[in-house]
N, C-alpha and C positions, 0 to 999 in steps of 0.2 A: 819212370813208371810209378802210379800210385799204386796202392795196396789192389785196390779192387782192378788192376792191372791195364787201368787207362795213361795213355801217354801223355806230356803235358809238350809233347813237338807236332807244331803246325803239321799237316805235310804240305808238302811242297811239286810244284811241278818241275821238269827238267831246265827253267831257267830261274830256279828259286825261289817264282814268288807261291803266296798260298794257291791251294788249290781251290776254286770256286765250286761247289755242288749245292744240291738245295739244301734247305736245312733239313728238310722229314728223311734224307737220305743219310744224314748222321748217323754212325750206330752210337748206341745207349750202353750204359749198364744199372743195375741194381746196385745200391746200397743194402746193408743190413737193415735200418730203418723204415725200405722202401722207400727210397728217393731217387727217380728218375734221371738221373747223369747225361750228358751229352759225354762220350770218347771217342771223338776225331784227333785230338790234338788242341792244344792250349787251357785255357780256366775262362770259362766264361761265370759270368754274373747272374745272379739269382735273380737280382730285379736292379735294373738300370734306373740309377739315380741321373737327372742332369747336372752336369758340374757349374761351378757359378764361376765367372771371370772376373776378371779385373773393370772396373769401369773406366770411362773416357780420361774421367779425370784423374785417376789414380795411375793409368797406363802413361798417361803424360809428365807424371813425377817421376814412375821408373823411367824413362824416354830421357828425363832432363837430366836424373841424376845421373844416367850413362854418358850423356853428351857432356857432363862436369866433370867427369872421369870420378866420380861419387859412388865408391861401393856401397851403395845403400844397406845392401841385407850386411854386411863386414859391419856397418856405423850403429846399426841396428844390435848385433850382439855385446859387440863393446859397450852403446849407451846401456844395454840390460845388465849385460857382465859388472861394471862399475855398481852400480846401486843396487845389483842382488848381492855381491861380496858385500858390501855398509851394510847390509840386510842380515845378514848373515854373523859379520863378525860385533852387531850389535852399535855398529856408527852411526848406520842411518834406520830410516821406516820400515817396517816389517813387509809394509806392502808398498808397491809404487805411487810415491805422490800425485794427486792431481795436475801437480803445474810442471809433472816429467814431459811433459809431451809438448809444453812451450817450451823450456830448455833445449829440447832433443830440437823442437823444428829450428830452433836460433843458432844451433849447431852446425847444421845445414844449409843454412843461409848465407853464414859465415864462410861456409867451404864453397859456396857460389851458387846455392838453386835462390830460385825464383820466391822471396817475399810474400808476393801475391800468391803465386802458388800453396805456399807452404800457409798461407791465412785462412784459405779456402776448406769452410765444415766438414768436406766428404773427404779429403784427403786428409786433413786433422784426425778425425776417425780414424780413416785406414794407417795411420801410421803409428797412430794411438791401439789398434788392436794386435797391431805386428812387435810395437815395443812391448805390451802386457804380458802376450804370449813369449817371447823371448825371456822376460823376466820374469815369469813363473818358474820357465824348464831352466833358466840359470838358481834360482833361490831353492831349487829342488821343492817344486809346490808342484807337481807333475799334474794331480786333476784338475787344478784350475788352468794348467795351460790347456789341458784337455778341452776345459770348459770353453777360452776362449776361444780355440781353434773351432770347437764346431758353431761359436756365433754365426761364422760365416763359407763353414768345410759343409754343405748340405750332403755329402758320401757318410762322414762321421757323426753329423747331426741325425742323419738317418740309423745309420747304426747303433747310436747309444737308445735310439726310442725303441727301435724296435726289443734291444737288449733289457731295458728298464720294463719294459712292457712284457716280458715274458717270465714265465717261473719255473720253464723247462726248455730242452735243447728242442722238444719236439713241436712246443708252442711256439718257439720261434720261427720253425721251421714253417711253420701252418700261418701264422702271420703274415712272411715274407713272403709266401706262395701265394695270400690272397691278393694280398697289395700288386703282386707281379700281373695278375690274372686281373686286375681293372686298371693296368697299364697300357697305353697305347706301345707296344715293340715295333711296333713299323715307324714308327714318328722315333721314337728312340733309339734307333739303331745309327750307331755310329757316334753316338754322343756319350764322350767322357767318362769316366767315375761308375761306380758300382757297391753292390755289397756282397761278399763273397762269402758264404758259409762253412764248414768245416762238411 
């Protein structure tokens, strides 16, 4: 139970799964602020973001690297781990070299993915923004992994605008309501990711 004494348990019917009712038949509660609550049970979203996925070609590296028996995301903290400790204990660049991301992909190649694969722009990129952000949150530079992560996190890219763009809890509040209110929710419903308010 939260404070204003909404549950955060689905309910459920007598074989477990959720109970289906319309949504107008939800009860509500008030906040102190005046903020409208849904309390049936769980946390819904204030305004539904769509989530971004993987593309073809990116999906087909994690695909290869699994069929190589290639922990990718394991190869990914290591190659970070190594050049944010030289970072760190003052061996190496403050910040990740430009030519980490030919190393890293030669690494990979070495342990058996695909050359051509690993040649290819968009998956350069993708592998170039997975090692940055690794080796931000390893060199302890936490806003710039931040940074990187919402190059392409659109939940957290959303949430830092709306956050940057308000000068109170109640602006924020009035933001994310309008935004929600020239959402299509019928097209968005069921789709991924969200921003969740206090």
């Amino acid at each position: 139970m939260t404070p204003l004494g909404r549950s955060l348990h689905i309910p459920r019917d007598r074989e477990g799964r959720p109970r289906s009712e319309p949504a107008d038949s939800f009860p509500k509660v008030e906040t102190a602020g005046g903020r409208t609550l849904r309390a049936d049970g769980g946390v819904f979203p204030d305004l539904v973001i769509q989530d971004d996925t993987l593309t073809s070609l990116e999906q087909e590296l994690v695909v290869e690297a699994a069929r190589a028996e290639i922990p990718l995301t394991l190869r990914i903290t290591e190659f970070a781990f190594e050049h944010a400790k030289k970072a760190k204990d003052g061996t190496g660049p403050e910040e990740l070299a430009p030519g980490a991301i030919a190393d890293f992909a030669r690494l990979l190649q070495e342990e058996g993915l695909s050359g051509e694969l690993l040649e290819n722009q968009e998956v350069r990129e993708y592998l170039s923004w997975r090692v940055r952000m690794a080796f931000a949150q390893r060199a302890e530079h936490y806003h710039h992994a931040l940074e990187f992560q919402a190059e392409r996190d659109r939940v957290l890219a959303s949430a830092i605008r709306f956050l940057e763009a308000s000068d109170s809890q109640g602006s924020l509040f009035a933001a994310v309501e309008t935004e929600a209110a020239r959402s299509d929710r019928a097209s968005a419903a069921g789709v991924e990711g969200s921003v969740h308010l206090p």
